[in-house]
Backbone as JSON Lines, residues from 0, in Angstrom:
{"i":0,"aa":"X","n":[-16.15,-94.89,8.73],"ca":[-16.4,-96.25,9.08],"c":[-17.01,-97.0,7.91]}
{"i":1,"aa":"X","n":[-18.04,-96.32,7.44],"ca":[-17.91,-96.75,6.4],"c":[-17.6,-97.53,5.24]}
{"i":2,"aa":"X","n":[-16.48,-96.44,4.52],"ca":[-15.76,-96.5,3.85],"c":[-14.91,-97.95,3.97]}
{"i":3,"aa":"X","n":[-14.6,-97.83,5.57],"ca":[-13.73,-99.19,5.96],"c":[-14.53,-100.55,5.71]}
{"i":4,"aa":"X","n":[-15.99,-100.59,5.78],"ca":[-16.35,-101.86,5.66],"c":[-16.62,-101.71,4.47]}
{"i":5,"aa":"X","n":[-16.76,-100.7,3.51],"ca":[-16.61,-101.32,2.03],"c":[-15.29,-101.94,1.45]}
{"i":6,"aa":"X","n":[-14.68,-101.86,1.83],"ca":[-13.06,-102.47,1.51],"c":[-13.41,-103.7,2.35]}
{"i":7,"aa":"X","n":[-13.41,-103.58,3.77],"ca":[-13.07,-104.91,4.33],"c":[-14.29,-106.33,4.03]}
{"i":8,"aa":"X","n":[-15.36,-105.57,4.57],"ca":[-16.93,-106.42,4.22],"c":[-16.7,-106.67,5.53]}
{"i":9,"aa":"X","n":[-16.35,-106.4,6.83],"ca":[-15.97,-106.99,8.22],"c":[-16.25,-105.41,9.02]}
{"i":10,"aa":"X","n":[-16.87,-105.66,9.45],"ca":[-16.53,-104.85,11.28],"c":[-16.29,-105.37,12.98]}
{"i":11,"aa":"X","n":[-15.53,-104.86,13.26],"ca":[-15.34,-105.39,14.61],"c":[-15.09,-104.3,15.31]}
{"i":12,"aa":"X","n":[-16.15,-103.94,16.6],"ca":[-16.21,-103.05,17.49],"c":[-15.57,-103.45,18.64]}
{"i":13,"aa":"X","n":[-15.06,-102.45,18.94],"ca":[-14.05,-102.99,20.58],"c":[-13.69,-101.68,21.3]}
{"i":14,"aa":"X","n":[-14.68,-101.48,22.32],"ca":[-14.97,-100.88,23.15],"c":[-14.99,-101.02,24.71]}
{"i":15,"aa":"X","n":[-14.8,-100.78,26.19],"ca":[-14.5,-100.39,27.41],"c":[-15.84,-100.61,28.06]}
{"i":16,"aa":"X","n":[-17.07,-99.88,27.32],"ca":[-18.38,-100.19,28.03],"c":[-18.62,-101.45,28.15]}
{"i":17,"aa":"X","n":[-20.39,-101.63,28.54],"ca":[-21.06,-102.78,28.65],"c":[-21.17,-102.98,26.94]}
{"i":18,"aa":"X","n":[-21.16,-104.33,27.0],"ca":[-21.19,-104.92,25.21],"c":[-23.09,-104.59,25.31]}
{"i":19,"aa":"X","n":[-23.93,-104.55,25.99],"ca":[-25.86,-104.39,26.27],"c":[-25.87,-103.03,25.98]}
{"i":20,"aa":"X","n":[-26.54,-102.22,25.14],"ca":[-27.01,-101.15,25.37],"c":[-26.41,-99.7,24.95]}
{"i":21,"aa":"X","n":[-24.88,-100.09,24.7],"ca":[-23.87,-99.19,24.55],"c":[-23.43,-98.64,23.31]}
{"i":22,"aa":"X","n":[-22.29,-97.89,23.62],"ca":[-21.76,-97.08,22.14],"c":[-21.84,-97.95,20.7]}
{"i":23,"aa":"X","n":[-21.29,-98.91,21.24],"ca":[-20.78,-100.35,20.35],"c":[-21.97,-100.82,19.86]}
{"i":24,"aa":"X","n":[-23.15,-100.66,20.59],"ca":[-24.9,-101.38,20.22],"c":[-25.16,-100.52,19.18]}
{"i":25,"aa":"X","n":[-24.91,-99.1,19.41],"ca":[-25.54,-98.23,18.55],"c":[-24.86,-98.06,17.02]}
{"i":26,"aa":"X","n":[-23.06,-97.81,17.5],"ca":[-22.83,-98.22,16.13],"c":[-22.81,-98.87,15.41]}
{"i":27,"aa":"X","n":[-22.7,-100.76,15.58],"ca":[-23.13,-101.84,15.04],"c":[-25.04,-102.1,14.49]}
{"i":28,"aa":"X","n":[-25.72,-101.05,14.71],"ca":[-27.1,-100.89,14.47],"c":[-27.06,-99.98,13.27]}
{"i":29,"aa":"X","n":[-26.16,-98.76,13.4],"ca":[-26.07,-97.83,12.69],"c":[-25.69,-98.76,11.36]}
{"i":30,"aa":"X","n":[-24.36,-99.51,11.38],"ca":[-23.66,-99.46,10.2],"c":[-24.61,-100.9,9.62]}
{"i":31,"aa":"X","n":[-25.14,-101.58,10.51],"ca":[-25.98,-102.51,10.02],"c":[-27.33,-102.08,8.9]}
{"i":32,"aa":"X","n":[-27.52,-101.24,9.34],"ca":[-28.87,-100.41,8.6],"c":[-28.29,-99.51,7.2]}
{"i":33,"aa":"X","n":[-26.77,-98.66,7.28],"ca":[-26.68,-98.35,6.1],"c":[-25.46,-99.16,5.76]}
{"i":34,"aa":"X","n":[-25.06,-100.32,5.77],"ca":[-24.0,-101.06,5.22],"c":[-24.16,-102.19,5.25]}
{"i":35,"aa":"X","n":[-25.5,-102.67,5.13],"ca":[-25.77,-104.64,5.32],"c":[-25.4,-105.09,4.03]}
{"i":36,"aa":"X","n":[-25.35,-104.57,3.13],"ca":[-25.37,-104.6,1.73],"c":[-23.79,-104.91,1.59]}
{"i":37,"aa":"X","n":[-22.66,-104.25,1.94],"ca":[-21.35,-104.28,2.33],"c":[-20.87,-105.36,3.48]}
{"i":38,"aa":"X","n":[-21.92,-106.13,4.05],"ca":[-21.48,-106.87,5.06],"c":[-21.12,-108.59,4.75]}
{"i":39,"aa":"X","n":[-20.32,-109.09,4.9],"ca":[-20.27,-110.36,4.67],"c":[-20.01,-110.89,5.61]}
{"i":40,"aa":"X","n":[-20.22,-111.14,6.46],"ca":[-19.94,-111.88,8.04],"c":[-20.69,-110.64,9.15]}
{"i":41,"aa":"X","n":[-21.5,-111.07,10.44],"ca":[-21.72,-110.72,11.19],"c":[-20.74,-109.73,11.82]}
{"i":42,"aa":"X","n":[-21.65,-108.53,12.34],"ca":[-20.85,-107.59,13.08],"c":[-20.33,-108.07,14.51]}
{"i":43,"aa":"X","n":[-18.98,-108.16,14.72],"ca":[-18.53,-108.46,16.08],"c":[-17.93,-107.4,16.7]}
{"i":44,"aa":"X","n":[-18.94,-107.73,18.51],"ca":[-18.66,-106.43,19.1],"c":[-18.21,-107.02,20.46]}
{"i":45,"aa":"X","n":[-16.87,-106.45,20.88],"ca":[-16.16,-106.78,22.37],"c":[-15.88,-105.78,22.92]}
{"i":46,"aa":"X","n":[-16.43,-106.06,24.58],"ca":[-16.7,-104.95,25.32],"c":[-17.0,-105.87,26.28]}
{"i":47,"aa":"X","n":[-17.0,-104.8,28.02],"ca":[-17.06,-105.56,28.76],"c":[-18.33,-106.21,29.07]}
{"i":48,"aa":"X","n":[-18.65,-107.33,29.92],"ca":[-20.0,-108.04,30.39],"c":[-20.56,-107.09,30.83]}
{"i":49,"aa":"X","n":[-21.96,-107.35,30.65],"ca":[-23.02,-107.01,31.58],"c":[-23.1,-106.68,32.8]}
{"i":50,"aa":"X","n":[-22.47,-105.62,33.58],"ca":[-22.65,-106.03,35.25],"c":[-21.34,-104.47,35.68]}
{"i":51,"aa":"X","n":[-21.7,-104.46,36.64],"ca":[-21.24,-103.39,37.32],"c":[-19.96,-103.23,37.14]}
{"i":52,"aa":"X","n":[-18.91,-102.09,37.38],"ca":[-17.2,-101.99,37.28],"c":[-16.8,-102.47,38.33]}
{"i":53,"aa":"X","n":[-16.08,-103.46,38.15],"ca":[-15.56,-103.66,39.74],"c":[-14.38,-102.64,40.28]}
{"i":54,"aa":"X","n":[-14.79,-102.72,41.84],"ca":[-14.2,-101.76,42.66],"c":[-12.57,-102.01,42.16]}
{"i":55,"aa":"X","n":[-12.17,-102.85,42.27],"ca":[-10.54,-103.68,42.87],"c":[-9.86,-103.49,41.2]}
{"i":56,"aa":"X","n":[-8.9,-102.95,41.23],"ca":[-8.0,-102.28,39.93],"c":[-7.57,-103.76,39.43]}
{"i":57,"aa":"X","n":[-7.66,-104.67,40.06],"ca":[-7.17,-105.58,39.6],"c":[-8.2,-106.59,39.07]}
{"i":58,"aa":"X","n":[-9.16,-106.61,39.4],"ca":[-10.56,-107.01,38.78],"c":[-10.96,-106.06,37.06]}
{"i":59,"aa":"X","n":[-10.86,-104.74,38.21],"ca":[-11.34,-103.83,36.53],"c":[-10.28,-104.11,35.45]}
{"i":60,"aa":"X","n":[-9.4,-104.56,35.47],"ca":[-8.41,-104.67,34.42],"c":[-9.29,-106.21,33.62]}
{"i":61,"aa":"X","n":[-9.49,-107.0,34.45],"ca":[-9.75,-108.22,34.07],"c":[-11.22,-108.15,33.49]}
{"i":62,"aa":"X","n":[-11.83,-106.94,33.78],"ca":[-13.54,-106.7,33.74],"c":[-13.21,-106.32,32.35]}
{"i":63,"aa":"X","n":[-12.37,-105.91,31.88],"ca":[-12.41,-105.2,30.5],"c":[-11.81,-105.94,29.59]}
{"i":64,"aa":"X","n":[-12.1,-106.0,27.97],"ca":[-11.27,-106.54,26.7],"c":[-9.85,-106.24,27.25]}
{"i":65,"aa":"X","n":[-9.32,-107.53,26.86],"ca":[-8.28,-107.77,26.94],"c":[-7.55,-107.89,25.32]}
{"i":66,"aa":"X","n":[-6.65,-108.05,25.24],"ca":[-5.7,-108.11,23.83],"c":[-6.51,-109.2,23.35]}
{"i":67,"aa":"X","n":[-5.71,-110.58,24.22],"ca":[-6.12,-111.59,23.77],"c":[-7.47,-112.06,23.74]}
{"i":68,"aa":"X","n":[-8.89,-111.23,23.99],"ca":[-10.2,-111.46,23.55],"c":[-10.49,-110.82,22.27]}
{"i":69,"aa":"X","n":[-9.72,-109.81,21.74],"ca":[-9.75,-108.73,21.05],"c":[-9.11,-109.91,19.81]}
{"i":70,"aa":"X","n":[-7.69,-109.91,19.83],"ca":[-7.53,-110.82,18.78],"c":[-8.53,-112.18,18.49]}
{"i":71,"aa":"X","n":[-8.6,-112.75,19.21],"ca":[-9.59,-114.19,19.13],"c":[-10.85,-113.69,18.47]}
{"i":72,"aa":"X","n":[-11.23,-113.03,18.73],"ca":[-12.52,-112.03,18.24],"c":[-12.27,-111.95,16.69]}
{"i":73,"aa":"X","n":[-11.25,-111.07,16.42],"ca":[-10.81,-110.72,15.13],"c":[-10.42,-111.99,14.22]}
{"i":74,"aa":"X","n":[-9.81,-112.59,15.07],"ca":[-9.72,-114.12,14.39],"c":[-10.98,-114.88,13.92]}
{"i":75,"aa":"X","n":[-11.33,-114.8,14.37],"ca":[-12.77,-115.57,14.48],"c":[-13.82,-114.58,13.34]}
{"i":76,"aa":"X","n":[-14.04,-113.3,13.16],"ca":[-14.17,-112.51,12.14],"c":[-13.83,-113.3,11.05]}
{"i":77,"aa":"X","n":[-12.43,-113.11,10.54],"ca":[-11.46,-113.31,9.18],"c":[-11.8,-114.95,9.08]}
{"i":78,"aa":"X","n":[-12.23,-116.12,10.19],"ca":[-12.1,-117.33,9.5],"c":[-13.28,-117.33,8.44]}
């Protein structure tokens, strides 16, 4: 991971959990502490809200990153 933000100077985490507290918190902490130096734009991290899984398959689909939050995200990175 690293390696990747020395080339890019960008990270963008995109992960299934809660965006509070999670995998995505820890690695964006991690790479912040040994790669701030390598960073040129804020770490962006997408993942789902704050708040419980919803029951209904058709909710949890909608509870989670979607493509199009994922790109907009990344977009929004690179401007």
């Amino acid at each position: 991971m690293l390696s990747s933000l020395k080339r890019t100077h960008r990270l963008a985490i995109v992960h299934e959990a809660v965006e509070a507290f999670g995998v995505g918190a820890e690695i964006a902490a991690r790479m912040a502490h040994i790669g701030f130096d390598e960073l040129d734009a804020p770490i962006l991290r997408v993942a789902a809200p704050f708040s419980p899984v919803p029951f209904s398959p058709t909710l949890e689909n909608a509870w989670r990153p979607t493509e199009d939050k994922i790109l907009t995200a990344v977009r929004q990175l690179l401007a």
